[in-house]
N, C-alpha and C positions, 0 to 999 in steps of 0.2 A: 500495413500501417499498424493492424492491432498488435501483430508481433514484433513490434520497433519500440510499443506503448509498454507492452509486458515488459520485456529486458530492459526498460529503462527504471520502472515500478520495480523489478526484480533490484537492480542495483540499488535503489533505496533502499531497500527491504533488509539488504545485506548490510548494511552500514550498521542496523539497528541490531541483528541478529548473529553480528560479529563471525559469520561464515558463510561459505557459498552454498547458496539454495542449489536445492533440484530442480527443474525444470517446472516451472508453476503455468497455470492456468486460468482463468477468467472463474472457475470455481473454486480456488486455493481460497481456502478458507484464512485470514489474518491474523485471527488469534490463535486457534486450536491450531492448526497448522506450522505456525513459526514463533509460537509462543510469546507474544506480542503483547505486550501490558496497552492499559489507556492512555495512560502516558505516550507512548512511544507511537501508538496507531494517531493520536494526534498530530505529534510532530514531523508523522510521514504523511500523512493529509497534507501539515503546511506547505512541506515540502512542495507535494505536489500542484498546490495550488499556485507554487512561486515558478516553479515550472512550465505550465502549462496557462500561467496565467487569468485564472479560474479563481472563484470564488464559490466556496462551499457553504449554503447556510449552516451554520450552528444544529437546528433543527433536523438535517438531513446526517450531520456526520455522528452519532449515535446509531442508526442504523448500516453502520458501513462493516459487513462481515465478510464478502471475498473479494478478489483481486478486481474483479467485475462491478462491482458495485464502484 
């Protein structure tokens, strides 16, 4: 399951970063790692919350730094 969640996080990730990632993992860092503005780490939270049908407090997605989180 975890790794059906990554490759799916992974293909979002690529959309934003206009190239295909290496192989990432639950500690792949967001920003420093794939050079990810505020902006963009936002818009892939949405993403994922349309996704997965989740809802992210406001409060928590400021602390959101790797694939894991």
């Amino acid at each position: 399951m975890e790794e059906k969640m990554i490759a799916e996080l992974k293909a979002i990730i690529e959309e934003y970063t206009e190239e295909e990632l290496p192989e990432i993992t639950m500690e792949t860092a967001l920003t420093a790692d794939f050079g990810l503005n505020s902006f963009e780490l936002f818009e892939i939270i949405t993403q994922i919350e349309d996704k997965y049908g989740v809802t992210i407090p406001d409060r928590v997605l400021m602390s959101f730094a790797t694939v894991g989180d």
